[in-house]
PDB file of N, CA, C, O and CB in Angstrom:
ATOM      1  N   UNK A   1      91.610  94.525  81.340  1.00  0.00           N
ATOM      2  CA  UNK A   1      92.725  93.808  80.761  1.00  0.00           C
ATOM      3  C   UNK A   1      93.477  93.113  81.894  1.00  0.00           C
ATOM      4  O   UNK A   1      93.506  93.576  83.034  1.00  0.00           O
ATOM      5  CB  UNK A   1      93.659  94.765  79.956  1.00  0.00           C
ATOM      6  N   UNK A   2      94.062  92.020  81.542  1.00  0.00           N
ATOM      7  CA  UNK A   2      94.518  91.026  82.582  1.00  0.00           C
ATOM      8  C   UNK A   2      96.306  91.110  82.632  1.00  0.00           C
ATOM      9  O   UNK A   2      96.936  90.645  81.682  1.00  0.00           O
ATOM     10  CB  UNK A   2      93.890  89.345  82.087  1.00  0.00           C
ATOM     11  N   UNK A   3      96.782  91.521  83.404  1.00  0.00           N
ATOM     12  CA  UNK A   3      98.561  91.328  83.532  1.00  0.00           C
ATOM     13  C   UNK A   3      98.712  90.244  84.396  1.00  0.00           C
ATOM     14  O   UNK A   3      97.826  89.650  85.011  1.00  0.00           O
ATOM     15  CB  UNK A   3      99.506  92.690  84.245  1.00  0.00           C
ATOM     16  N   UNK A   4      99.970  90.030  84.387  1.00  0.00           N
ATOM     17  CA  UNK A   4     100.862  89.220  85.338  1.00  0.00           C
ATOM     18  C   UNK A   4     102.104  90.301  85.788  1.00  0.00           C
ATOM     19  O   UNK A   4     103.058  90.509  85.037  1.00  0.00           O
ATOM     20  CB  UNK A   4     101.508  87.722  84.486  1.00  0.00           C
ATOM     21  N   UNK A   5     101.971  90.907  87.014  1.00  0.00           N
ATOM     22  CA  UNK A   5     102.916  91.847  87.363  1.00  0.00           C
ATOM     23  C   UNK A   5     104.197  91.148  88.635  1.00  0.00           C
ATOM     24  O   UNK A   5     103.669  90.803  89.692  1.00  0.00           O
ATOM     25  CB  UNK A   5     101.921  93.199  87.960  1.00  0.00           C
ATOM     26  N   UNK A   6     104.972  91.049  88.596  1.00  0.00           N
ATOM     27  CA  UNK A   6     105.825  90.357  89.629  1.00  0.00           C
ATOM     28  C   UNK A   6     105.379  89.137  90.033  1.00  0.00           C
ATOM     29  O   UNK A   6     105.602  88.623  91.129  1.00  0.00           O
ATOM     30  CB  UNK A   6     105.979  91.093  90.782  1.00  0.00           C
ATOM     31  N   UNK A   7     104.556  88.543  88.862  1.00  0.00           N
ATOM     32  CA  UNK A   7     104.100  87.122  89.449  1.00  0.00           C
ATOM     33  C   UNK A   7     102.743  87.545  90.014  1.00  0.00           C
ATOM     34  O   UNK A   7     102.496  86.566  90.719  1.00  0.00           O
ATOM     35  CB  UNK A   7     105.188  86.400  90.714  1.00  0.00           C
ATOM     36  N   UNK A   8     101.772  88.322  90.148  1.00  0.00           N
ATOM     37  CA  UNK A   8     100.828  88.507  90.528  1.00  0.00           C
ATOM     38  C   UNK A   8     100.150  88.872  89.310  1.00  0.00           C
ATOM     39  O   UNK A   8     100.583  89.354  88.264  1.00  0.00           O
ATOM     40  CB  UNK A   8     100.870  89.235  91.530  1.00  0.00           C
ATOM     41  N   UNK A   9      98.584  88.421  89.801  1.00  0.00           N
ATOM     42  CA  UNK A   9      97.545  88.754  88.373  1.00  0.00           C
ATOM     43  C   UNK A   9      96.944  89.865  88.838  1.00  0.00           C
ATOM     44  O   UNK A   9      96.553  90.009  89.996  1.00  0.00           O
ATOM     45  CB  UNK A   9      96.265  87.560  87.865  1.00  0.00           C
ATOM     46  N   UNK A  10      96.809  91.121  87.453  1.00  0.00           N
ATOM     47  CA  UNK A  10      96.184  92.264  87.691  1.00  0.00           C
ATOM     48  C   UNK A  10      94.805  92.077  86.688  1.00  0.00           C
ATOM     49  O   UNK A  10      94.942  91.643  85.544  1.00  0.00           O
ATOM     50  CB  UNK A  10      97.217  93.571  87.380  1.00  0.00           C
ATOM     51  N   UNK A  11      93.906  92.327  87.056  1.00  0.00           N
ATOM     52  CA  UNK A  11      92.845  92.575  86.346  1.00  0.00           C
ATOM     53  C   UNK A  11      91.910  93.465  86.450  1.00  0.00           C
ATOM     54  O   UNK A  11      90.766  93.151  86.777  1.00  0.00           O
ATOM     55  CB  UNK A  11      92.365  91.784  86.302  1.00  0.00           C
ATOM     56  N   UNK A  12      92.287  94.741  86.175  1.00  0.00           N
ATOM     57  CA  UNK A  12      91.875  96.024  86.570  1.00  0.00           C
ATOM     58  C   UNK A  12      92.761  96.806  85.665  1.00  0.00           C
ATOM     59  O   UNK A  12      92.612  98.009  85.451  1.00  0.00           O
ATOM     60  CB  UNK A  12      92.017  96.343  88.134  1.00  0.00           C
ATOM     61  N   UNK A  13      93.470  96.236  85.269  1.00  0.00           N
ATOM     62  CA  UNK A  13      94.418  97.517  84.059  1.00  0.00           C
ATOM     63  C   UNK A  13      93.694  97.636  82.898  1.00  0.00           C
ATOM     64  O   UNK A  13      93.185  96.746  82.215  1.00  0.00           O
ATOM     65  CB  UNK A  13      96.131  97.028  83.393  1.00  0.00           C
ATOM     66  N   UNK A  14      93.701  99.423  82.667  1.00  0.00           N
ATOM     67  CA  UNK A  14      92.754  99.868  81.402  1.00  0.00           C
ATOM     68  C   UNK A  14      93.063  99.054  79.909  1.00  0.00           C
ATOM     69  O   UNK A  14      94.046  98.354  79.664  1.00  0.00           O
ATOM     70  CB  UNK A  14      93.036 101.614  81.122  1.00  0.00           C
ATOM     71  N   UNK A  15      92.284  99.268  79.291  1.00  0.00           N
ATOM     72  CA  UNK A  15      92.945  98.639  77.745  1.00  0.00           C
ATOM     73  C   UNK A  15      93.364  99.369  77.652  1.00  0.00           C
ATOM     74  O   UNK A  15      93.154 100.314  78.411  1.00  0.00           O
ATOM     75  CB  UNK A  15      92.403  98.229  76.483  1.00  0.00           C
ATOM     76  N   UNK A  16      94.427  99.435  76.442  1.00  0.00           N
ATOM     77  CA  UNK A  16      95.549 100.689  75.852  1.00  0.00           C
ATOM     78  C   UNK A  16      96.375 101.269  77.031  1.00  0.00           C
ATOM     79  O   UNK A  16      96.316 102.489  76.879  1.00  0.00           O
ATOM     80  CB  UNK A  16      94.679 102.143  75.105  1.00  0.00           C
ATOM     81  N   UNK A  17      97.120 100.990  78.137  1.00  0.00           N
ATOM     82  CA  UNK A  17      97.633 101.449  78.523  1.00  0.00           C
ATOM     83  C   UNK A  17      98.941 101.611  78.411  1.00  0.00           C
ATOM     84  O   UNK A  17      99.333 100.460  78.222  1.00  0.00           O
ATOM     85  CB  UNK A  17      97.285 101.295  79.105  1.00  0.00           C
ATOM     86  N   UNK A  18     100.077 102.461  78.404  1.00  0.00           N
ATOM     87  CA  UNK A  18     101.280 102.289  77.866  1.00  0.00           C
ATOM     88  C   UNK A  18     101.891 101.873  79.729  1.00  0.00           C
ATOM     89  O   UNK A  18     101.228 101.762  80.760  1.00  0.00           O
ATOM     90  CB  UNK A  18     101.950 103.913  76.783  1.00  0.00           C
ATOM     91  N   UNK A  19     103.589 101.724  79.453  1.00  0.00           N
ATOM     92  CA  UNK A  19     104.290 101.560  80.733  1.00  0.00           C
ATOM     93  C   UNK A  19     103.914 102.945  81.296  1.00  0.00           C
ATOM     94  O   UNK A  19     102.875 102.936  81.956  1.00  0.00           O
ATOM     95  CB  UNK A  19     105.979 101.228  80.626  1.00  0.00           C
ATOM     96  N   UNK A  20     104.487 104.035  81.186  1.00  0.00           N
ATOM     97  CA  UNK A  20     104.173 105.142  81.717  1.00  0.00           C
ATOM     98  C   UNK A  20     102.672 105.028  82.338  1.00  0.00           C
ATOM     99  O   UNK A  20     102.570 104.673  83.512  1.00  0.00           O
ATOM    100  CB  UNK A  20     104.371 106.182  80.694  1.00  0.00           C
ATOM    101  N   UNK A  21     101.514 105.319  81.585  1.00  0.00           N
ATOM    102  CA  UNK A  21     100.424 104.803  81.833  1.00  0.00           C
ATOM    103  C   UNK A  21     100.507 103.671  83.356  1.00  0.00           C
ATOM    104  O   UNK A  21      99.822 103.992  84.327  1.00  0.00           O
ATOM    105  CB  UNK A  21     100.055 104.141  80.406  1.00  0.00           C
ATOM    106  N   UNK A  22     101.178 102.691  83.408  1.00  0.00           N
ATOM    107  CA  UNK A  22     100.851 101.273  84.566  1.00  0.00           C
ATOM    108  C   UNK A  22     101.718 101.876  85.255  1.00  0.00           C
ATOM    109  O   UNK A  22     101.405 101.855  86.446  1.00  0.00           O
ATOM    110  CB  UNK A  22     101.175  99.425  84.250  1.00  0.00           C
ATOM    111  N   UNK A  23     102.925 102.551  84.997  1.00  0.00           N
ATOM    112  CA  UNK A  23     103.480 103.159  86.457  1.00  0.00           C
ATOM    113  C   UNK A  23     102.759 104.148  86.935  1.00  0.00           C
ATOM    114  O   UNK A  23     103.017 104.249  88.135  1.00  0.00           O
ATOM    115  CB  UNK A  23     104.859 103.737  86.452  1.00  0.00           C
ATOM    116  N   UNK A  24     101.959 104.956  86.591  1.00  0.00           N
ATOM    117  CA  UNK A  24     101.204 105.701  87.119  1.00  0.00           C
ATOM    118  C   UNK A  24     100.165 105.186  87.725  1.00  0.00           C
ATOM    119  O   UNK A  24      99.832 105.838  88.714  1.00  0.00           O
ATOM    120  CB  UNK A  24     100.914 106.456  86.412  1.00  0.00           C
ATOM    121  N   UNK A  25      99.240 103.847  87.410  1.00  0.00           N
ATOM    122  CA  UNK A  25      98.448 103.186  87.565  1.00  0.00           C
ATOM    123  C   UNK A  25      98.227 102.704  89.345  1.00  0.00           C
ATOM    124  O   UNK A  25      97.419 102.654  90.273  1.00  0.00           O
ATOM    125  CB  UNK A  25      98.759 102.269  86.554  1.00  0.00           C
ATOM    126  N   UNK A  26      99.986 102.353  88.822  1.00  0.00           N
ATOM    127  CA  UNK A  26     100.297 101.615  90.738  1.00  0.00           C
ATOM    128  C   UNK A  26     101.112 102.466  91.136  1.00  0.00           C
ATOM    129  O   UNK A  26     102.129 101.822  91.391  1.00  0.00           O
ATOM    130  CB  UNK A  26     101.154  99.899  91.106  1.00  0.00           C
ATOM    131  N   UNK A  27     101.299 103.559  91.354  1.00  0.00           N
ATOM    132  CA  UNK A  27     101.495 104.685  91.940  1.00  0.00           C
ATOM    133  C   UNK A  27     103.239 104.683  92.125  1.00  0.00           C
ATOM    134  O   UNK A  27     103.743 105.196  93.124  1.00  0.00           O
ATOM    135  CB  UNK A  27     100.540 104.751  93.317  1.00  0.00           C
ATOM    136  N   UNK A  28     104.061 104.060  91.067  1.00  0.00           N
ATOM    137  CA  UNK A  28     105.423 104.032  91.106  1.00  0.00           C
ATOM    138  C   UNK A  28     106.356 105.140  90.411  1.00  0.00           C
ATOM    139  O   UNK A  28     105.922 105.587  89.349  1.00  0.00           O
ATOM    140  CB  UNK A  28     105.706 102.844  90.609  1.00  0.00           C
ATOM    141  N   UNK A  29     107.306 105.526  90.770  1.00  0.00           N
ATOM    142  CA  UNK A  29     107.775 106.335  90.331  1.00  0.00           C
ATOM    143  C   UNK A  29     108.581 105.950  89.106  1.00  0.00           C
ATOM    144  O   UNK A  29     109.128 104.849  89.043  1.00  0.00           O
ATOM    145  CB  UNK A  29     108.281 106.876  91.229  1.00  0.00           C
ATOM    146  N   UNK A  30     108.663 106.883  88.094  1.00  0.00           N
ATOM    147  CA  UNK A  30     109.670 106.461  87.174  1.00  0.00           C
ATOM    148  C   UNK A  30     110.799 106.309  87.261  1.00  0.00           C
ATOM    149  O   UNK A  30     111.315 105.319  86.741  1.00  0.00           O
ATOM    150  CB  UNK A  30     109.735 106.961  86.415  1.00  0.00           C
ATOM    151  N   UNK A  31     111.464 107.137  87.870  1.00  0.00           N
ATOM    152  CA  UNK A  31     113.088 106.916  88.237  1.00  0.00           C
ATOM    153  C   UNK A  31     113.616 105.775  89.002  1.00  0.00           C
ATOM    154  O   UNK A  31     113.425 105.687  90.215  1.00  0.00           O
ATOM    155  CB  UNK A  31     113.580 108.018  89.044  1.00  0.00           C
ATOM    156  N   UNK A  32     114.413 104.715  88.186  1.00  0.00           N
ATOM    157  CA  UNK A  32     115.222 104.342  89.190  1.00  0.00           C
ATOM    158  C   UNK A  32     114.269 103.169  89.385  1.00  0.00           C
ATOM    159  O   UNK A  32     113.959 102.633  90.448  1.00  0.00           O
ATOM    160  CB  UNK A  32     115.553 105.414  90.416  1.00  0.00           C
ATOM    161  N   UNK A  33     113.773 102.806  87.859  1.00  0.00           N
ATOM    162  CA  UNK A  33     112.787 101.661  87.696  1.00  0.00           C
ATOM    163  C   UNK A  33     113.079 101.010  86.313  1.00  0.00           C
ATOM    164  O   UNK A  33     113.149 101.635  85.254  1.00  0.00           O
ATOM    165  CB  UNK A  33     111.208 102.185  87.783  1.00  0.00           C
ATOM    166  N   UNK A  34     113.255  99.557  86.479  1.00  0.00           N
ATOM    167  CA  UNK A  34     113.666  98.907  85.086  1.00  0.00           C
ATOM    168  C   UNK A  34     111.866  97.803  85.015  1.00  0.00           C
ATOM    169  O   UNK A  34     111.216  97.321  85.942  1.00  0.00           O
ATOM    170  CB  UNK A  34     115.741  97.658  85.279  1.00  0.00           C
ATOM    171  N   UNK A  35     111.586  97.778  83.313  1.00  0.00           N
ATOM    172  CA  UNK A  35     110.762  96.814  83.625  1.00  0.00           C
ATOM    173  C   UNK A  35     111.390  96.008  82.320  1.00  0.00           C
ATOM    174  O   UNK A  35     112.255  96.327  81.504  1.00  0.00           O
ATOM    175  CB  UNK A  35     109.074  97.215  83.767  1.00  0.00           C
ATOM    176  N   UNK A  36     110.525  94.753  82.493  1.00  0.00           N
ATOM    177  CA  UNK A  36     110.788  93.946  81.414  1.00  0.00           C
ATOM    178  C   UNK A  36     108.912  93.450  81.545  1.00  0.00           C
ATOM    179  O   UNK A  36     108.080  93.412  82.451  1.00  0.00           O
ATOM    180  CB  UNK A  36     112.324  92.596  81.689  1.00  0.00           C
ATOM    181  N   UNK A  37     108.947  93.078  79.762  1.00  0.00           N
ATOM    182  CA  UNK A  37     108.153  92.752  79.198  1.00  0.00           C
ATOM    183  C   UNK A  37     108.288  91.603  78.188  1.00  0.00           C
ATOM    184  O   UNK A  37     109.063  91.516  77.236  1.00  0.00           O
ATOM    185  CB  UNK A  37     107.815  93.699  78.867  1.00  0.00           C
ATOM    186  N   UNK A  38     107.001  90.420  78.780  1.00  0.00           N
ATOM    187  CA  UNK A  38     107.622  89.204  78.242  1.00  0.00           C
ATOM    188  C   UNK A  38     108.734  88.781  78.153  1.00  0.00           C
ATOM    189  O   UNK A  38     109.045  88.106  77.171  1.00  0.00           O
ATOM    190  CB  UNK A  38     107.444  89.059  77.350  1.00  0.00           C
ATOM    191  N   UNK A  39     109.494  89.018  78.994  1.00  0.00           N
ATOM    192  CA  UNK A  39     110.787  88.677  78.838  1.00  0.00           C
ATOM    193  C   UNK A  39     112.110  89.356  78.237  1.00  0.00           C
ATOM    194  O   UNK A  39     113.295  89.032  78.317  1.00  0.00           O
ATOM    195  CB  UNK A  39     110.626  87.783  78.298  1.00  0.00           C
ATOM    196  N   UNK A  40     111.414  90.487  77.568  1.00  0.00           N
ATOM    197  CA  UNK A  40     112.408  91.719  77.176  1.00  0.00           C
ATOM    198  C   UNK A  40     112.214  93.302  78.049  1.00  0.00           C
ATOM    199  O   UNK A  40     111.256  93.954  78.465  1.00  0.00           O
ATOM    200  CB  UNK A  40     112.089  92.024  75.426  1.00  0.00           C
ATOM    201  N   UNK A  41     113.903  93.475  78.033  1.00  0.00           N
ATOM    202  CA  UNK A  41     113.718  95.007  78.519  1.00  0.00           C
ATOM    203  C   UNK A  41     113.047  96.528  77.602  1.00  0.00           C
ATOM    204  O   UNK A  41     113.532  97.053  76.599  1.00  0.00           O
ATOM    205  CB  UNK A  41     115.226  95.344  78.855  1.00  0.00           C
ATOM    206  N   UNK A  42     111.628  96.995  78.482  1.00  0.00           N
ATOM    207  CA  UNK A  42     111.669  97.789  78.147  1.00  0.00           C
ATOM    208  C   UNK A  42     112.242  99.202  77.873  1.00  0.00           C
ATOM    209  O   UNK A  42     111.781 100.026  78.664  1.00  0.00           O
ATOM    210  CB  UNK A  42     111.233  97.582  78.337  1.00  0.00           C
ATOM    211  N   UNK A  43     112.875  99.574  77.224  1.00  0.00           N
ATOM    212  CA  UNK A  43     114.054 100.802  76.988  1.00  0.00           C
ATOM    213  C   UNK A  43     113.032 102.386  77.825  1.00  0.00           C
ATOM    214  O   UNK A  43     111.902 102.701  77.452  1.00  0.00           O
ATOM    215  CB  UNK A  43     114.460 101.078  74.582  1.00  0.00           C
ATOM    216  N   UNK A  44     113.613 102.932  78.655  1.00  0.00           N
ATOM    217  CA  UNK A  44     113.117 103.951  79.135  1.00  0.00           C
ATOM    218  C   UNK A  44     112.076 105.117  78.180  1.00  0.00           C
ATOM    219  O   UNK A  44     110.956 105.620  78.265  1.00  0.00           O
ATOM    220  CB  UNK A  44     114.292 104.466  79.642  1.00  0.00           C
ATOM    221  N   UNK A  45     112.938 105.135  77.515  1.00  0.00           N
ATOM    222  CA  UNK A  45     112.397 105.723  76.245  1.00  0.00           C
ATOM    223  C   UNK A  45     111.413 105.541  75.406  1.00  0.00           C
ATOM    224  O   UNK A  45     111.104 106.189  74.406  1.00  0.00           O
ATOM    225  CB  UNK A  45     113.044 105.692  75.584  1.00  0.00           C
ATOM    226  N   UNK A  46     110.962 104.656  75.857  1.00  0.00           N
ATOM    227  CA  UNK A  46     109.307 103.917  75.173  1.00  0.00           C
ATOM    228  C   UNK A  46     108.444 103.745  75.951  1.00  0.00           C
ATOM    229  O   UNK A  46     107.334 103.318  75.633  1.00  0.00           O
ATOM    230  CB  UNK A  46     109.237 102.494  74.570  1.00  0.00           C
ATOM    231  N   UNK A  47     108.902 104.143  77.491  1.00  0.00           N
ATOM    232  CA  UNK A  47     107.344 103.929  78.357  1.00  0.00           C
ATOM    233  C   UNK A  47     106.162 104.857  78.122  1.00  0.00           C
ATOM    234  O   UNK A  47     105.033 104.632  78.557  1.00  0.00           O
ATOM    235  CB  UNK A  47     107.538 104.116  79.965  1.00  0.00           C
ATOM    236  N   UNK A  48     106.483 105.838  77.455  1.00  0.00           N
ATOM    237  CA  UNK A  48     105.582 106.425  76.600  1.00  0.00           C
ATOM    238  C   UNK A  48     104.315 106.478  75.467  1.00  0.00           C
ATOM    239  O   UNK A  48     103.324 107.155  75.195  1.00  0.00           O
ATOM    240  CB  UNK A  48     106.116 106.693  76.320  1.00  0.00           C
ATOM    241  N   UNK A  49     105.159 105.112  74.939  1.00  0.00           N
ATOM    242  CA  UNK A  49     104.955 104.536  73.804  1.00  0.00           C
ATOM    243  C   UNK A  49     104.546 103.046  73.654  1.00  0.00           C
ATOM    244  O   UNK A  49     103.802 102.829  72.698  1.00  0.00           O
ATOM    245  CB  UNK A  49     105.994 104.762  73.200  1.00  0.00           C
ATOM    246  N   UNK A  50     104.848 102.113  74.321  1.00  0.00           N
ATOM    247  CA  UNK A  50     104.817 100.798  74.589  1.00  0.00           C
ATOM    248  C   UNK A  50     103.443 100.592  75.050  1.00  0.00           C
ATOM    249  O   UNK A  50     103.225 100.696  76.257  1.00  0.00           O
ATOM    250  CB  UNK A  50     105.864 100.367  75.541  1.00  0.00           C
ATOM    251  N   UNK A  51     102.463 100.307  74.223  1.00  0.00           N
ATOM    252  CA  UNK A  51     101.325  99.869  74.359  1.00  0.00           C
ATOM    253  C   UNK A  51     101.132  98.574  75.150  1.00  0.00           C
ATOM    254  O   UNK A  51     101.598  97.732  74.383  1.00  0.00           O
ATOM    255  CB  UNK A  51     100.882  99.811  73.200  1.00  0.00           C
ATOM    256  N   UNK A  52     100.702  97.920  76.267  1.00  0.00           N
ATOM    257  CA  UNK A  52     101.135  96.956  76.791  1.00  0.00           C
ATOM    258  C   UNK A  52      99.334  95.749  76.291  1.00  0.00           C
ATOM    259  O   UNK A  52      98.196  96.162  76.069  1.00  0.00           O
ATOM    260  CB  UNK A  52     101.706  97.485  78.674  1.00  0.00           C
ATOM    261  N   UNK A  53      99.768  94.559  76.293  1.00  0.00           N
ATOM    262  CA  UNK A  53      98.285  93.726  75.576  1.00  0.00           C
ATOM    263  C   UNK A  53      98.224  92.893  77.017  1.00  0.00           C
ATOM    264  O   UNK A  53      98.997  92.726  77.960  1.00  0.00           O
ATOM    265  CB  UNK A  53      98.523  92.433  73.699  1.00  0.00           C
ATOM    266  N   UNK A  54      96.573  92.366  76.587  1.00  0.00           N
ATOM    267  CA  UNK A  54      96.131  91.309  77.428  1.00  0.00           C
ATOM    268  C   UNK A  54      96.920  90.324  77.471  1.00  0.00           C
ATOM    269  O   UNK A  54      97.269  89.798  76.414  1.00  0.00           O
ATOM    270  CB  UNK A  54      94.996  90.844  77.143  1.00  0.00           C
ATOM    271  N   UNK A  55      97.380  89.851  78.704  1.00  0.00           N
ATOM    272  CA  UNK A  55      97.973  88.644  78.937  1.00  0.00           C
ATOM    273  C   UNK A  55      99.774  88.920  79.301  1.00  0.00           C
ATOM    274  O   UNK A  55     100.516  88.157  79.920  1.00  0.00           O
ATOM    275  CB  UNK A  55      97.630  87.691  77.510  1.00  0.00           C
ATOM    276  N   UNK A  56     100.074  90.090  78.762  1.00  0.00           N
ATOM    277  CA  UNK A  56     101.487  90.225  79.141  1.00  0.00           C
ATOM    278  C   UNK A  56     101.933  90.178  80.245  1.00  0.00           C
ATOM    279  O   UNK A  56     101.382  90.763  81.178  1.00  0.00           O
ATOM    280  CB  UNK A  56     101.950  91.137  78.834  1.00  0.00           C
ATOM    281  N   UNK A  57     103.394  89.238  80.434  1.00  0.00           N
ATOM    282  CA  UNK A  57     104.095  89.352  81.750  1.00  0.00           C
ATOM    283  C   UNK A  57     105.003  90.491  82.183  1.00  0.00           C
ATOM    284  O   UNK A  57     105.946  90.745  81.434  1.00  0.00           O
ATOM    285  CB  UNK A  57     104.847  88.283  81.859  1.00  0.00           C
ATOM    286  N   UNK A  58     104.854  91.191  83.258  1.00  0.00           N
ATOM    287  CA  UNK A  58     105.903  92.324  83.524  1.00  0.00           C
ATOM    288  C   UNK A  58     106.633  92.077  84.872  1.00  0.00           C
ATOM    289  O   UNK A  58     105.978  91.630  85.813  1.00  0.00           O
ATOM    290  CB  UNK A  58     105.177  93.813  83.579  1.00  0.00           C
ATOM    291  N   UNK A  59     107.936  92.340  85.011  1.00  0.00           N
ATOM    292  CA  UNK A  59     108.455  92.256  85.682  1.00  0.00           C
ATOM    293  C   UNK A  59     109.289  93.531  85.899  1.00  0.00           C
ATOM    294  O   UNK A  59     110.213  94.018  85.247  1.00  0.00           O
ATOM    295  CB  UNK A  59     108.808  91.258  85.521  1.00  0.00           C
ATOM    296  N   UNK A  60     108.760  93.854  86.851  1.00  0.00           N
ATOM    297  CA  UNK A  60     109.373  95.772  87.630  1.00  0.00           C
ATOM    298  C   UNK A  60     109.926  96.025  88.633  1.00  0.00           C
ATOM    299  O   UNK A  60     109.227  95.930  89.642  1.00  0.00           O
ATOM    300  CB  UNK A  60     108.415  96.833  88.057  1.00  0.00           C
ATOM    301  N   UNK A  61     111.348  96.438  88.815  1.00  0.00           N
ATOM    302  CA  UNK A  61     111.936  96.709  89.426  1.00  0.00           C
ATOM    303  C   UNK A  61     112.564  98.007  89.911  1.00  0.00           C
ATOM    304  O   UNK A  61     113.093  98.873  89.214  1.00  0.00           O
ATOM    305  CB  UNK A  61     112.315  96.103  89.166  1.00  0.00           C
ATOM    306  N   UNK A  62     112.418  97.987  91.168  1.00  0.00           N
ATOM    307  CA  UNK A  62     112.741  99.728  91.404  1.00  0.00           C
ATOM    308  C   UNK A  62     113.807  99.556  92.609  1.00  0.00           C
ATOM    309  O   UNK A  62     113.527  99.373  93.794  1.00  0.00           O
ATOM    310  CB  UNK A  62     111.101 100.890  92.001  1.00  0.00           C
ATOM    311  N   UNK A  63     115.349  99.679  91.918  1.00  0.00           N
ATOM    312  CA  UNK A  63     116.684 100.490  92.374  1.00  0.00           C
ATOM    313  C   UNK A  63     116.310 101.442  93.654  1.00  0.00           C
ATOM    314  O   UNK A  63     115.567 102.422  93.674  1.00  0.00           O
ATOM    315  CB  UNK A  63     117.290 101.532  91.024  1.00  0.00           C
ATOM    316  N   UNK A  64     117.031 100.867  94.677  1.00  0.00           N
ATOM    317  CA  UNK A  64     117.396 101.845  95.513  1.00  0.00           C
ATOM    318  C   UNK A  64     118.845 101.739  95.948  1.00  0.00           C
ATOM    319  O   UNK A  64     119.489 100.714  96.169  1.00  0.00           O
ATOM    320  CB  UNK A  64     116.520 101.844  96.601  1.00  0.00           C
ATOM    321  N   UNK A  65     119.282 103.186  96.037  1.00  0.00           N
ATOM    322  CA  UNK A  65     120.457 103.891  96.259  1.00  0.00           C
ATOM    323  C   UNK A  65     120.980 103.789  98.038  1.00  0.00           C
ATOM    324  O   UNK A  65     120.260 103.962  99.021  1.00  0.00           O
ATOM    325  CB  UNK A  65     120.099 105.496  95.709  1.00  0.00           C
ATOM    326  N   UNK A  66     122.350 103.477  98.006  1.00  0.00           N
ATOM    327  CA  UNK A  66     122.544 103.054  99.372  1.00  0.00           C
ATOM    328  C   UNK A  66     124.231 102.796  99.254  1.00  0.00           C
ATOM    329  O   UNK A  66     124.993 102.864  98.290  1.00  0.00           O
ATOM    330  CB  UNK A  66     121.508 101.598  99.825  1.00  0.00           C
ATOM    331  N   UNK A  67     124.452 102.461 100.719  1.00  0.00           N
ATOM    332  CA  UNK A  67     126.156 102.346 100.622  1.00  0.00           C
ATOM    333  C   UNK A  67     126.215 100.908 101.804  1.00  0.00           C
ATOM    334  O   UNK A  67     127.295 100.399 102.104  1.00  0.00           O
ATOM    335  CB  UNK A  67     127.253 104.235 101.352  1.00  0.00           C
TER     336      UNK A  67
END
């Protein structure tokens, strides 16, 4: 299956994979990570659940803590 991840093309992601699933994929941690999909935010609470399709754009961001 083919993504667009931060502007980069992935083509190596399983079919059926959920967010949880692609953060595990590219070895990111969950915490303290927002993504959006096609252009909407995915709610934390569905990376579980959020089946992601061929061709979708994601954009992932991972918060770091600092002063």
């Amino acid at each position: 299956m083919n993504l667009v991840i931060n502007g980069q093309d992935y083509h190596d992601i399983p079919v059926g994979i959920t967010v949880a699933g692609l953060l595990d994929h590219l070895e990111l941690p969950r915490k303290k990570i927002a993504v959006e999909r096609n252009m909407e935010i995915v709610p934390k609470s569905t990376f579980d659940s959020a089946v992601l399709s061929d061709g979708d754009r994601l954009e992932i961001i991972h918060f770091i803590g600092g002063g």
